[in-house]
PAZAPA-4460 file (N, C-alpha, C; in steps of 0.05 Angstrom, whole numbers, plus 32768, in hexadecimal, padded with zeros to 4 digits):
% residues 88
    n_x    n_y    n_z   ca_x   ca_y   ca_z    c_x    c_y    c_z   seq   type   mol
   8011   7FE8   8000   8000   8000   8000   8011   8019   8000     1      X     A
   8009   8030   7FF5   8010   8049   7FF4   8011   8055   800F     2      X     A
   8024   8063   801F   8028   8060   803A   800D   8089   803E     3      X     A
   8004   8088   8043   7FF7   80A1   804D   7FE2   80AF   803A     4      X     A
   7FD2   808F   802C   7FC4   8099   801D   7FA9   8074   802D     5      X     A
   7F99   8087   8023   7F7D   8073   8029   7F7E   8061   8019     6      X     A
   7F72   804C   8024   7F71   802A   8018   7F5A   8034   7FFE     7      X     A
   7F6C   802C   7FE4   7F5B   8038   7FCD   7F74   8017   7FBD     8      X     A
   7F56   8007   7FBD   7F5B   7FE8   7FAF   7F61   7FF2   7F8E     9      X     A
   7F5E   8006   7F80   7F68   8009   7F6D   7F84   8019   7F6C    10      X     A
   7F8A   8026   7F83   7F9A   8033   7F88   7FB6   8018   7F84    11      X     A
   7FB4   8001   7F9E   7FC0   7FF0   7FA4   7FB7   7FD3   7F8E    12      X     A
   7FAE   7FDA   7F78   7FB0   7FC2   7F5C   7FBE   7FCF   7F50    13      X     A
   7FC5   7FEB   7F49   7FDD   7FF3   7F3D   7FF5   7FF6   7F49    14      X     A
   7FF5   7FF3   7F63   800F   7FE4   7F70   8015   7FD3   7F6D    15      X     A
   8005   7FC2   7F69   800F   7FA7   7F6A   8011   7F9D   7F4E    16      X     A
   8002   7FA6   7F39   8010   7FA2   7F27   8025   7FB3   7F18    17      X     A
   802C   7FCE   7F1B   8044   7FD9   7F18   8060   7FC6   7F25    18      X     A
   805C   7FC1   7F3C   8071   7FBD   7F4C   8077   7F99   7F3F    19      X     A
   805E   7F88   7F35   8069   7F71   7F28   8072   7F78   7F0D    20      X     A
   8067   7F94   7EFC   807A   7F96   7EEA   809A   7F9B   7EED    21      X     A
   80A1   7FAB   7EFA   80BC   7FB3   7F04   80D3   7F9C   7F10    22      X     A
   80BD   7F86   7F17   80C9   7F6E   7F26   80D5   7F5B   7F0A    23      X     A
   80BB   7F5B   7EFA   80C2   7F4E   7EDE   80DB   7F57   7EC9    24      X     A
   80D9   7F74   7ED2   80F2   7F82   7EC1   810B   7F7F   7ED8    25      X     A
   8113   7F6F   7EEC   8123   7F69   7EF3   812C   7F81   7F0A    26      X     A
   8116   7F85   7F1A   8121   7F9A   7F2C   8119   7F85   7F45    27      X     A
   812A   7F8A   7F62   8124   7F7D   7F7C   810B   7F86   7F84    28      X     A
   80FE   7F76   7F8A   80DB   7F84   7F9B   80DC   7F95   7FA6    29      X     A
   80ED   7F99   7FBA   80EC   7FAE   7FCB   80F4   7FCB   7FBD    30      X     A
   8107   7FD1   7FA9   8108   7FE2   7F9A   80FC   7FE4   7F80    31      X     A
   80E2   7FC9   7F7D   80CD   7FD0   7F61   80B7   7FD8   7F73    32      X     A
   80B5   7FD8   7F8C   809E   7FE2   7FA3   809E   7FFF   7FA1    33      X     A
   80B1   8008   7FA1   80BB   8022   7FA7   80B5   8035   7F89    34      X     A
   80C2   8024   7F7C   80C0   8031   7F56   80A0   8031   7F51    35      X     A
   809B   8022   7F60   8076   8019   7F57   806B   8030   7F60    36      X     A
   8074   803E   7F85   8064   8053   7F90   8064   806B   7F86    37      X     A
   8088   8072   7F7E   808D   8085   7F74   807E   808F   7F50    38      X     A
   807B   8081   7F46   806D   807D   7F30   8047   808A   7F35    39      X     A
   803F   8076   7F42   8021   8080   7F4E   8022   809A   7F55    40      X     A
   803C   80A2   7F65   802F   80BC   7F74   8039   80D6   7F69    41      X     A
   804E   80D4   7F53   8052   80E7   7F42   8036   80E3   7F2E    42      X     A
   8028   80D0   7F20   800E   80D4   7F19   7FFA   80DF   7F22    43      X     A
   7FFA   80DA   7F43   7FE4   80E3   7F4C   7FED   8104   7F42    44      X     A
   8005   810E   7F57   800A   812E   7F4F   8005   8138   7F3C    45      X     A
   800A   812A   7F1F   8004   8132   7F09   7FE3   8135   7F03    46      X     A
   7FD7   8124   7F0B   7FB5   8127   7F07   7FB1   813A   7F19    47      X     A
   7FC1   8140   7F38   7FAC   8158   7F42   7FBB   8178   7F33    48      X     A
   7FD2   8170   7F25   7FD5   818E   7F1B   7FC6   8197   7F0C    49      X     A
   7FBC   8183   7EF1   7FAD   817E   7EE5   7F94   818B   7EE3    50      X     A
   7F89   8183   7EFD   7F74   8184   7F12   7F6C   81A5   7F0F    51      X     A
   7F88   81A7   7F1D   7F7F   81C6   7F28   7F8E   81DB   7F14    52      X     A
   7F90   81D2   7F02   7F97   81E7   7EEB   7F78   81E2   7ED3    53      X     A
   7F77   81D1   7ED5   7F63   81DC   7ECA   7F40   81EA   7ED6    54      X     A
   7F44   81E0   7EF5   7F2E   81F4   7F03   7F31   820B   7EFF    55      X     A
   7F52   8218   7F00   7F5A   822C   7F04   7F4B   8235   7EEB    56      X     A
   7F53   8229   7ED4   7F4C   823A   7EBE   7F26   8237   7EB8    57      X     A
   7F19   8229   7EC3   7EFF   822D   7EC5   7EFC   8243   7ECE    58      X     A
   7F08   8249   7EEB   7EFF   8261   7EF3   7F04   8275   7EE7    59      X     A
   7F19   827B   7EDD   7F26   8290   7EC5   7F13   829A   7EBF    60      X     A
   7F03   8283   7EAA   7EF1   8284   7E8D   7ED4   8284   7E9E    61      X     A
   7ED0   827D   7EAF   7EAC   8281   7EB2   7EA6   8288   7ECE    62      X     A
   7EBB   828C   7EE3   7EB6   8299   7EF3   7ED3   82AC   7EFA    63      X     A
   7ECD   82BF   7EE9   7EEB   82DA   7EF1   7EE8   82DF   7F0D    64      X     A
   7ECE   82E4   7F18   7ED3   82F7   7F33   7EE5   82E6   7F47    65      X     A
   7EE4   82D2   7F4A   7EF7   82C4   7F5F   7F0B   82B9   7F58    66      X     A
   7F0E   82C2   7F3B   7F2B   82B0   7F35   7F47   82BA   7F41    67      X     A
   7F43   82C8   7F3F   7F54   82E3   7F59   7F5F   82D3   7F6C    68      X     A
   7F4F   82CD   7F7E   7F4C   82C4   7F94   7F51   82AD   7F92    69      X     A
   7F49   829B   7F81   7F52   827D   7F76   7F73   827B   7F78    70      X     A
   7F7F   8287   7F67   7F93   828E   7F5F   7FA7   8295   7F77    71      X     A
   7F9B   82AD   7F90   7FA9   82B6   7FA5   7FAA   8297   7FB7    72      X     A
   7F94   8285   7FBC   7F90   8273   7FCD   7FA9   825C   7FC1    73      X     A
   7FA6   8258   7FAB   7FB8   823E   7FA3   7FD7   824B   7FAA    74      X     A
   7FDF   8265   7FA8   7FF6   826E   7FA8   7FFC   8275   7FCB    75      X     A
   7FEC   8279   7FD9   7FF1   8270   7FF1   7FF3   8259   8002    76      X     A
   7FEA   8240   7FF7   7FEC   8232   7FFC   800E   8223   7FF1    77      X     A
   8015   822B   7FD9   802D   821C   7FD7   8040   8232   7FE6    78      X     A
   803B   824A   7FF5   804C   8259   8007   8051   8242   801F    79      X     A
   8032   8241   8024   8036   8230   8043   8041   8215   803E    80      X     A
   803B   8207   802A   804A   81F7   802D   8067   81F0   8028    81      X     A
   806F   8202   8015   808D   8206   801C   809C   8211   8037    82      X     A
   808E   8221   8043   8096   8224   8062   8092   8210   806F    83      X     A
   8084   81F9   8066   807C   81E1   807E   809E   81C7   8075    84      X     A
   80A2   81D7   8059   80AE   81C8   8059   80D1   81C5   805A    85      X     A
   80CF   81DE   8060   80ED   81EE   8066   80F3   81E8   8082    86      X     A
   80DB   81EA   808B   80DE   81DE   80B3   80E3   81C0   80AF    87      X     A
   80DE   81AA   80A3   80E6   819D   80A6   80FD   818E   80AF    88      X     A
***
């Protein structure tokens, strides 16, 4: 399983079959486990950028008044979380 994400049985059939592909191409389990997660969860990032670029641009095009605001919220948010992550 994906360590800090909810039991999602489709989530963990593409673990398990990523990670027996990687095994087949001759990698150790424990590092086709790893290639398997890292794989999923750069996809996932990619679908929520995805995600939220294109809300963004809904709001653009059919609702201007808050896109402002859309815009100020997503860019505060990667403030804070770069401070969350500098404390680290």
């Amino acid at each position: 399983m994906i360590p800090d994400y909810p039991s999602d049985p489709i989530r963990q059939q593409a673990l398990e079959a990523l990670t027996a592909a990687f095994v087949v191409q001759g990698h150790p389990t424990e590092y086709a486990t790893h290639m398997a997660t890292a794989a999923i969860f750069q996809t996932d990032l990619e679908l929520r950028n995805a995600q939220l670029s294109r809300l963004l641009a809904w709001l653009k095009q059919e609702q201007p008044n808050i896109y402002q605001d859309a815009l100020t919220l997503v860019e505060s948010t990667r403030e804070e979380f770069e401070k969350r992550v500098q404390l680290s």
